[in-house]
ZAMARGU-4260 file (C-alpha; in steps of 0.2 Angstrom, whole numbers, plus 5000, padded with zeros to 4 digits):
<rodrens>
0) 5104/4652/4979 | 5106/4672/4987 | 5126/4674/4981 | 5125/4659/4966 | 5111/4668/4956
5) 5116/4672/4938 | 5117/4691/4935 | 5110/4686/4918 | 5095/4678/4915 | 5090/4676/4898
10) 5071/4672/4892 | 5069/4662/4874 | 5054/4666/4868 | 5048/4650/4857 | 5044/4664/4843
15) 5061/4668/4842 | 5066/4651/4835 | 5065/4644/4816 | 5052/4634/4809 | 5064/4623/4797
20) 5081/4617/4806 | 5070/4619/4825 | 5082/4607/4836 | 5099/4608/4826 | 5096/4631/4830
25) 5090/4626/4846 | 5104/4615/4854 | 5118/4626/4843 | 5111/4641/4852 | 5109/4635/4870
30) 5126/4629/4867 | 5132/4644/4862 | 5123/4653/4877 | 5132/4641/4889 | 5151/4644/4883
35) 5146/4663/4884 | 5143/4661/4903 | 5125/4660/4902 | 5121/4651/4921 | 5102/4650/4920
40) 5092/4651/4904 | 5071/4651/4905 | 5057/4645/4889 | 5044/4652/4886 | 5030/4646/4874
45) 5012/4652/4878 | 5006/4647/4862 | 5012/4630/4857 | 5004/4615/4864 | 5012/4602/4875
50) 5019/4591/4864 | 5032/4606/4855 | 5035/4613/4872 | 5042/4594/4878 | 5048/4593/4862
55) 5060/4610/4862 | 5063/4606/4882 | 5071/4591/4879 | 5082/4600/4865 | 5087/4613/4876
60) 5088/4599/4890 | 5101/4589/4881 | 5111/4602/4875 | 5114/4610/4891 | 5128/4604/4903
65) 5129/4606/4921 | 5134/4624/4919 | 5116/4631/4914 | 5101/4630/4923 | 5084/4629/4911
70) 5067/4635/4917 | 5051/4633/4911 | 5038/4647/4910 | 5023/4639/4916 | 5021/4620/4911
75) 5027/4613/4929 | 5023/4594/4925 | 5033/4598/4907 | 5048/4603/4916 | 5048/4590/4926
80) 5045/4577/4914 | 5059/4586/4903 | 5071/4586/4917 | 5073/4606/4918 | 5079/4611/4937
85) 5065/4623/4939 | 5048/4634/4936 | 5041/4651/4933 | 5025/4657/4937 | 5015/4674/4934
90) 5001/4682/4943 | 4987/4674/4932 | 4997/4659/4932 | 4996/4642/4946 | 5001/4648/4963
95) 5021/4646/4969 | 5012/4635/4979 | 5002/4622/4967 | 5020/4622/4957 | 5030/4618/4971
100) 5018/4603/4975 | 5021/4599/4956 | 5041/4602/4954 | 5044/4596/4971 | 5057/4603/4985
105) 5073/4601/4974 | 5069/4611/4959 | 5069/4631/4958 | 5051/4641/4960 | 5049/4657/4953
110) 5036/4672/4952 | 5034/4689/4945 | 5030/4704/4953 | 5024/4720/4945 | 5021/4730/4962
115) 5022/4733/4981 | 5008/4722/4986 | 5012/4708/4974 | 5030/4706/4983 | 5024/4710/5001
120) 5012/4694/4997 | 5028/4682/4990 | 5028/4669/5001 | 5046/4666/5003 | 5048/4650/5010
125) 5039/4643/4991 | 5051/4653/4980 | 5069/4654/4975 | 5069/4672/4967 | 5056/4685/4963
130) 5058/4695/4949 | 5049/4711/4947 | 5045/4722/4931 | 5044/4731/4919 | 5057/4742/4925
135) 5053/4751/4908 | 5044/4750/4893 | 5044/4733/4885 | 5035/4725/4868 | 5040/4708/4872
140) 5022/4706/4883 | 5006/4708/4874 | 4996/4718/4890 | 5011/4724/4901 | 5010/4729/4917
145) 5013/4747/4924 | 5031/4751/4922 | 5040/4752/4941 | 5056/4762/4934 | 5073/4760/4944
150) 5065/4767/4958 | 5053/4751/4961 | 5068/4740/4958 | 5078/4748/4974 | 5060/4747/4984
155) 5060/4729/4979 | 5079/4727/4985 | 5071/4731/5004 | 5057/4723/5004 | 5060/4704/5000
160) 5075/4693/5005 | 5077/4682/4992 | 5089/4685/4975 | 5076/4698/4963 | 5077/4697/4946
165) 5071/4712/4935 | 5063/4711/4920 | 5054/4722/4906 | 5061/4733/4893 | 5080/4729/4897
170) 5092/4732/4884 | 5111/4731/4882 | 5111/4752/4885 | 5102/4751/4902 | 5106/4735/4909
175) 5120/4743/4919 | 5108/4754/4928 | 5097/4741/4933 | 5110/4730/4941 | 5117/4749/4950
180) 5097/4749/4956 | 5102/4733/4967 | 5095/4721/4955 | 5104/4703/4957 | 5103/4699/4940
185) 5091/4706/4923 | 5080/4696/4912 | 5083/4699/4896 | 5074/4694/4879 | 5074/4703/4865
190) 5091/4711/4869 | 5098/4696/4866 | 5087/4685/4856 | 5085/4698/4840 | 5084/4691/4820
195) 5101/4695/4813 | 5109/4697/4831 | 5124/4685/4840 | 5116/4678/4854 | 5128/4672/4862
200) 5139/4689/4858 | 5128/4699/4866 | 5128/4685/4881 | 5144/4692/4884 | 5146/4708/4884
205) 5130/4711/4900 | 5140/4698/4906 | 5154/4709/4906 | 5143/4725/4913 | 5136/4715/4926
210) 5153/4711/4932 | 5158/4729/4932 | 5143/4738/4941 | 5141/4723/4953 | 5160/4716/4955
215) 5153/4710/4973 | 5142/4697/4961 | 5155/4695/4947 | 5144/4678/4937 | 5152/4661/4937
220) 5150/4651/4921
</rodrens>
């Protein structure tokens, strides 16, 4: 995936969506999110149960085309029984490896870091990205981990081989400076999924930043 990974990597959170309207605002907005540019586009929902995780996944899954990626956070059998093209795993969560055995060789595996040891341990043969985080300050995560600054981003860059995604308190402002930090793309949330906010709009315009900073890496919708 190395040179193909998108430079933005979006993260809907299941709290960020309506309770009335649920699919028609889902599948508008992951169609929205596509014709932006968006390449790969991850779910999270750690407090729904199975049924409205499938039930959103298969949305998300119908609307999206050949040109977006969907990831499941956690839920490995879910995103294979939706038919999403990968996984993501935390430190608390199953091991790259269990998932892998679940997902299978030809859907992506990722994990999050949050320091030195935690990415010396990756096992890259298992995984297709690692992201590590929170480069600063975040409110999107209930008990965060200890912010690793810029500085842990570019320690990250020589330690692991395979495309690293950052994450944690990354914001239209900054974004620039993570990708300057080596990061081959950011995870985004709130910077992008906000009430009152254009998703899609906002989509663009990192889009746009990501291609400026890092032209060597310029994203291909």
């Amino acid at each position: 995936m190395g040179s193909k990974f998108p430079t933005l990597y979006p993260i809907l959170d299941a709290g960020f969506l309506p309770a009335e309207g649920r699919a028609e605002f889902l599948r508008r907005l992951v169609r929205e999110l596509a014709d932006a540019g968006v390449g790969i586009l991850q779910y999270r929902n750690k407090h729904g149960g199975e049924a409205e995780v499938l039930a959103d996944a298969r949305v998300m899954r119908a609307a999206a085309d050949e040109r977006m990626l969907l990831v499941m956070n956690d839920w490995p059998w879910l995103a294979v029984e939706a038919g999403f093209d990968g996984v993501h795993v935390g430190q608390t969560d199953m091991s790259p490896a269990e998932a892998r055995a679940i997902v299978g060789p030809g859907r992506i595996v990722g994990i999050s870091t949050h320091n030195e040891a935690q990415l010396r341990a990756t096992d890259a043969a298992l995984v297709d990205y690692v992201a590590i985080g929170p480069v600063f300050a975040t409110v999107t995560k209930e008990n965060p981990d200890p912010v690793v600054g810029l500085e842990g981003v570019r320690a990250a860059c020589g330690l692991i081989r395979k495309p690293l995604v950052a994450i944690g308190g990354i914001t239209v402002a900054n974004a620039g400076e993570v990708w300057a930090a080596g990061a081959d793309s950011v995870a985004v949330i709130s910077a992008i999924f906000k009430p009152g906010e254009n998703a899609a709009a906002r989509a663009r315009e990192l889009i746009g930043t990501a291609n400026a900073v890092r032209p060597d890496r310029v994203n291909k919708p």
